[in-house]
DSSP file (Angstrom, degrees, kcal/mol; ACC not computed):
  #  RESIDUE AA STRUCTURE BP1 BP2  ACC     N-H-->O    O-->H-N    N-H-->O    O-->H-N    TCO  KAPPA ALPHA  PHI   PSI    X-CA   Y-CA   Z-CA
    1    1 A X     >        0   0    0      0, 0.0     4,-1.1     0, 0.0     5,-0.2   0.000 360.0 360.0 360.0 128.0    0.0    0.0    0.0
    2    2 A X  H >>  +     0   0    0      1,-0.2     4,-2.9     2,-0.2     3,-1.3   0.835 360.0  57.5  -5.3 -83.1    0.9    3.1   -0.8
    3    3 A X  H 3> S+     0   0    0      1,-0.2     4,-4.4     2,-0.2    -1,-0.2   0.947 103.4  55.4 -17.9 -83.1    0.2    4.7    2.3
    4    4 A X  H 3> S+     0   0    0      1,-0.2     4,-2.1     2,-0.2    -1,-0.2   0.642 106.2  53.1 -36.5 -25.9    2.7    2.2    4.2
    5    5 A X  H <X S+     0   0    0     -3,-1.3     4,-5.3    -4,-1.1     5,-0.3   0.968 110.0  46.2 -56.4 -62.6    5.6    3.3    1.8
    6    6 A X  H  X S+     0   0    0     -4,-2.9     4,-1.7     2,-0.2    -2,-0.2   0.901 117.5  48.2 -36.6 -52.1    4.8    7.0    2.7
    7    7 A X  H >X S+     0   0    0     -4,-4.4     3,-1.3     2,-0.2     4,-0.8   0.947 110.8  45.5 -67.5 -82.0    4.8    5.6    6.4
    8    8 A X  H 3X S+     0   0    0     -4,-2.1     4,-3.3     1,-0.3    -2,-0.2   0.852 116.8  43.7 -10.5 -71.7    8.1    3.4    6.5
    9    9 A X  H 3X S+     0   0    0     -4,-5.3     4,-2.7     2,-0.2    -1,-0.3   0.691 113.0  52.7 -80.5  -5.2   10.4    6.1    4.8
   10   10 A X  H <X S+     0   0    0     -4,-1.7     4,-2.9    -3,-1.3    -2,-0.2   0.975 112.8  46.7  21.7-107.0    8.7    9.1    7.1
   11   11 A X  H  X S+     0   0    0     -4,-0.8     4,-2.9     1,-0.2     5,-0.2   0.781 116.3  47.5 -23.0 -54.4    9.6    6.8   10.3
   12   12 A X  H  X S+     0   0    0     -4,-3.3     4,-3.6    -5,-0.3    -1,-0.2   0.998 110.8  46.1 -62.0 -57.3   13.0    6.4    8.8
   13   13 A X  H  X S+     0   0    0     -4,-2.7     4,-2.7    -5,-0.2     5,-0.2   0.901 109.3  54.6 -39.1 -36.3   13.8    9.7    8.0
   14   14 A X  H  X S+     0   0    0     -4,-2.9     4,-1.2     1,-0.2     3,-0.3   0.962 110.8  53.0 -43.4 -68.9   12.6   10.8   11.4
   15   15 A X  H  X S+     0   0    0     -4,-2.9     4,-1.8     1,-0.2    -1,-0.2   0.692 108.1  42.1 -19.2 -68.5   15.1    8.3   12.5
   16   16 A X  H  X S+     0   0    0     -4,-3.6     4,-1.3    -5,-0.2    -1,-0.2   0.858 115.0  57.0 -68.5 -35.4   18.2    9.4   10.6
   17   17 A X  H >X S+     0   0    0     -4,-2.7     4,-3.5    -3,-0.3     3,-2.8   0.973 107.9  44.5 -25.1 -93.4   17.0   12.9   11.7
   18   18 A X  H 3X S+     0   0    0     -4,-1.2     4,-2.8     1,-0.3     5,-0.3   0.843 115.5  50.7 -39.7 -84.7   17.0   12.1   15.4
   19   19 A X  H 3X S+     0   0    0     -4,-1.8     4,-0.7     1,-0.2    -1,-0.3   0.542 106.0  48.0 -13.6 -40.0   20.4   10.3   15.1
   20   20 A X  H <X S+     0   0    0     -3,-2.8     4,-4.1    -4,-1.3    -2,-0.2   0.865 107.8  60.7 -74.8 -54.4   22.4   12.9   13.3
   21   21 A X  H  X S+     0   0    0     -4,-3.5     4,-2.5    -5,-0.2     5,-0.2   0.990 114.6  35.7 -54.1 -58.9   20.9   15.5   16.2
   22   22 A X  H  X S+     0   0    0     -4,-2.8     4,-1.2     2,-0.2    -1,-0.2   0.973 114.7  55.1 -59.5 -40.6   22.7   13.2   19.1
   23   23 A X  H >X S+     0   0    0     -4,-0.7     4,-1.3    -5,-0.3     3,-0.9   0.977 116.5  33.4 -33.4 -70.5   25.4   12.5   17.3
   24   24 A X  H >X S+     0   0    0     -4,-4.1     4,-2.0     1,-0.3     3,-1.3   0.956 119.8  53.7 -61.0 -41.8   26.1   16.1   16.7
   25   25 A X  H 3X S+     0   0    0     -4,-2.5     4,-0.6     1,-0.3     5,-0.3   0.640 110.0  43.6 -62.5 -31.5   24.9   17.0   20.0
   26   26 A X  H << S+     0   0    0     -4,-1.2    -1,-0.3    -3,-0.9    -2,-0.2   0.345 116.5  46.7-142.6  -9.9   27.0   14.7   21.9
   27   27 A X  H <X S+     0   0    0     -3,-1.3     4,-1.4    -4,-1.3    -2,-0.2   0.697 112.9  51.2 -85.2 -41.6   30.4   15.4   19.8
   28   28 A X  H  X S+     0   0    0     -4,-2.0     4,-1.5    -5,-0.4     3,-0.3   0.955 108.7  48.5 -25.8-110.6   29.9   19.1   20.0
   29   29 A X  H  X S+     0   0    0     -4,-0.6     4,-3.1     1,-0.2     5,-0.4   0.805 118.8  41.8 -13.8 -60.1   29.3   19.1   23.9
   30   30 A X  H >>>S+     0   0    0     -5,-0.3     4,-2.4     1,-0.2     3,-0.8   0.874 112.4  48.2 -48.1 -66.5   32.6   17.0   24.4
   31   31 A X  H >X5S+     0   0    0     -4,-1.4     4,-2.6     1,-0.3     3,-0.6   0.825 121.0  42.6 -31.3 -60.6   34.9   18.7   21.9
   32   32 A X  H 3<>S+     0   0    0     -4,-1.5     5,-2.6     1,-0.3     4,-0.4   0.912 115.9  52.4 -69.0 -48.9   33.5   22.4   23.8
   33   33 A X  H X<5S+     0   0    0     -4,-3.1     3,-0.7    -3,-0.8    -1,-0.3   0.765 108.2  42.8 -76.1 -31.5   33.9   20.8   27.0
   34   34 A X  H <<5S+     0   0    0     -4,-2.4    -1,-0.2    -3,-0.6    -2,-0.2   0.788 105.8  68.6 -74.0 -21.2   37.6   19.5   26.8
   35   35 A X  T 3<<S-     0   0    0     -4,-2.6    -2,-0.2    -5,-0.5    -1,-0.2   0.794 126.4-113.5 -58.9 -20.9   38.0   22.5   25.5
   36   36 A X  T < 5 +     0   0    0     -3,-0.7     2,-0.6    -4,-0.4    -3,-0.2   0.616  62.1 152.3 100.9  34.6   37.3   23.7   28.8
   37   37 A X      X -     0   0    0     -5,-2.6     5,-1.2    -8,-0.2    -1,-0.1  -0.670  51.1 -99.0 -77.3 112.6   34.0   25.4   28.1
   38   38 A X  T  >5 -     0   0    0     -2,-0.6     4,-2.6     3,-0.2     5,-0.1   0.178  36.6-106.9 -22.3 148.1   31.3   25.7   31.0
   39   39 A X  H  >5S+     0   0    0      1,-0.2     4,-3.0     2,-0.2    -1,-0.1   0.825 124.7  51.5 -30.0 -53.2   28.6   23.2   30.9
   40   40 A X  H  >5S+     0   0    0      2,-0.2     4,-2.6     3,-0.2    -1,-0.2   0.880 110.0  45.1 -28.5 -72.3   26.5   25.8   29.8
   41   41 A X  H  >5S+     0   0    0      2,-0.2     4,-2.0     3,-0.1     3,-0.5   0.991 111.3  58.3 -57.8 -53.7   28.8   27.0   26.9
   42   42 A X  H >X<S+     0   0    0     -4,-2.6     3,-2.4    -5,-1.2     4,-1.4   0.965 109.1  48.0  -6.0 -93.7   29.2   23.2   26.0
   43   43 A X  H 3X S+     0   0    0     -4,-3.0     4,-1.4     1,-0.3     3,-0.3   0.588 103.0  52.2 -27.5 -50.6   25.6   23.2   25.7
   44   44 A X  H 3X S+     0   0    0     -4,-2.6     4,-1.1    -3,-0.5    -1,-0.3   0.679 111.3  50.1 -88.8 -23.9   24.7   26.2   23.6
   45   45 A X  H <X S+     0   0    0     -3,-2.4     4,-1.3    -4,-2.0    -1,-0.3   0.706 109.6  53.3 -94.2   1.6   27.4   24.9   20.7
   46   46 A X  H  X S+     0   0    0     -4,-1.4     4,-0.6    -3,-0.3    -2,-0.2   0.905 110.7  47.1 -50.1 -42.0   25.8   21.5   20.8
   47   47 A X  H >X S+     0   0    0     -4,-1.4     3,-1.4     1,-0.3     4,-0.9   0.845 110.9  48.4 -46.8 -47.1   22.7   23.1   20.3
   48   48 A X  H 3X S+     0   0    0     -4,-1.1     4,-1.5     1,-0.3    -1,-0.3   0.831 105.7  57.3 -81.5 -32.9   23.9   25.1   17.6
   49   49 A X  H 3< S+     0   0    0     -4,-1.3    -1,-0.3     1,-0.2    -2,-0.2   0.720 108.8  50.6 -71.3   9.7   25.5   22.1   15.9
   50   50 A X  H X< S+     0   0    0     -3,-1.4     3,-0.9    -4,-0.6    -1,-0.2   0.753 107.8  49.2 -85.5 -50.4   22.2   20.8   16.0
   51   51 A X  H 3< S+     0   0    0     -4,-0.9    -2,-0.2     1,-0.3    -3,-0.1   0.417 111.3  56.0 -80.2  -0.3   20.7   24.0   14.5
   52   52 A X  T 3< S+     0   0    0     -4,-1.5    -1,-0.3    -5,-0.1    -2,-0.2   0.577  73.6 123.8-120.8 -10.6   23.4   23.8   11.7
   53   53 A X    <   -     0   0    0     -3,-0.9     2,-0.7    -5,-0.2    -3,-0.1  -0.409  63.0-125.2 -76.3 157.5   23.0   20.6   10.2
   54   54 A X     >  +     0   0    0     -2,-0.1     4,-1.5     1,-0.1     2,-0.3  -0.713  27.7 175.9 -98.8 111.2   22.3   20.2    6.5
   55   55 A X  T >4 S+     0   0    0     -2,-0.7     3,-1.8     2,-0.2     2,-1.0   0.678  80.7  59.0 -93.8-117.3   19.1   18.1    6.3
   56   56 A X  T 3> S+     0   0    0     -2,-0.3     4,-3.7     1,-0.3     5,-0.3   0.256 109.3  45.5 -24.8 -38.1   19.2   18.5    2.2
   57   57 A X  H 3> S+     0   0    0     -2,-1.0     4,-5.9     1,-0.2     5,-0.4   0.996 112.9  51.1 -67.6 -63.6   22.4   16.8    2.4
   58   58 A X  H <X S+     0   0    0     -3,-1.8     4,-2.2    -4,-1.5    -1,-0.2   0.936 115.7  40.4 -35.3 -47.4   20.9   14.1    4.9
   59   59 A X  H  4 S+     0   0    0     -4,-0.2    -1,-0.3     1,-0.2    15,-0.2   0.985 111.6  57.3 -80.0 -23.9   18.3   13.4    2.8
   60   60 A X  H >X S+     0   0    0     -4,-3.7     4,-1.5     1,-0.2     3,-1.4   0.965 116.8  40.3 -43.0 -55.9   20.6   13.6   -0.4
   61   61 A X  H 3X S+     0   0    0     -4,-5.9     4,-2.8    -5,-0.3    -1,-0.2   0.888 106.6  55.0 -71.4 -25.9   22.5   11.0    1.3
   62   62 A X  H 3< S+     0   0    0     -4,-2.2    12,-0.5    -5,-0.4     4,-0.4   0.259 111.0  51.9 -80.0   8.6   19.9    8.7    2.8
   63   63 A X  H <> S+     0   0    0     -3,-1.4     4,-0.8    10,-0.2    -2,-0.2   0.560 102.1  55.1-124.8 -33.9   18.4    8.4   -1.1
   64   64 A X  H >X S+     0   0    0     -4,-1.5     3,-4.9     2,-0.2     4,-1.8   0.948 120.2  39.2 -93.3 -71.3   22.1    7.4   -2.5
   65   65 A X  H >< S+     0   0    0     -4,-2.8     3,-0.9     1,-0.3     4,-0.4   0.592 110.8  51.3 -27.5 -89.9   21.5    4.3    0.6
   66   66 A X  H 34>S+     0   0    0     -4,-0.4     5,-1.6     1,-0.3    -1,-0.3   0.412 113.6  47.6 -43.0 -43.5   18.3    3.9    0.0
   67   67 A X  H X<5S+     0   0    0     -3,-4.9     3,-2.3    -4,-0.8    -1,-0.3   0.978 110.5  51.2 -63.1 -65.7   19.6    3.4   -4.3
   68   68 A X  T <<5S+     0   0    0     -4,-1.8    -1,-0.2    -3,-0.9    -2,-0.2   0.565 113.1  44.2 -72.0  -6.3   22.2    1.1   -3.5
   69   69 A X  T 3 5S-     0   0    0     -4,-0.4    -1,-0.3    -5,-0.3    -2,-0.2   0.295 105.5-120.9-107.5  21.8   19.9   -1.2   -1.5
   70   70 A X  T < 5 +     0   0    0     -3,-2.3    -3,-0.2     1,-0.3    -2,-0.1   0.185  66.2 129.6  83.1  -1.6   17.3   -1.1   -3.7
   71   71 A X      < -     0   0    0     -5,-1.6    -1,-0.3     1,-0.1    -2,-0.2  -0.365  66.6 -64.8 -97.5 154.5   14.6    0.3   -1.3
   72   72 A X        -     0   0    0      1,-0.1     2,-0.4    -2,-0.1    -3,-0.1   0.424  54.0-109.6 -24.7 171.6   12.2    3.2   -1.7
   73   73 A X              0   0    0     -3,-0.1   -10,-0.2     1,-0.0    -1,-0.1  -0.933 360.0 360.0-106.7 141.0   13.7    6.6   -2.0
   74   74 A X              0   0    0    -12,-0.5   -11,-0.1    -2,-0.4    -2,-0.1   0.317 360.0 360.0 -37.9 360.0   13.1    9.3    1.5
């Protein structure tokens, strides 16, 4: 069904979404934090590396997967 497609690559995107944002979030913080920034400072460039990822790219790239394993496009 249709529908189900729509629904499956949704839920995945979501996914890869959610993933990139902890990922950055949680390499950001450290990096700022050995760096010796306050928790606080830490905090506000994870945020921002959050606020700075390239979703076009993400979904560019999640479409090239998506090719090479034969599955639906995002």
């Amino acid at each position: 069904m249709e529908t189900d497609n729509l629904s499956t690559d949704l839920v995945k995107l979501t996914e890869a979404v959610r993933a990139a944002c902890v990922q950055a979030a949680q390499q950001c913080y450290e990096r700022a934090a050995a760096d010796g920034l306050c928790d606080e400072g830490a905090l506000e460039v994870a945020l921002e590396a959050i606020r700075s990822l390239d979703l076009k790219q993400m979904m560019r790239e999640l479409e090239c997967v998506d090719d090479n394993a034969g599955a639906a496009h995002v």
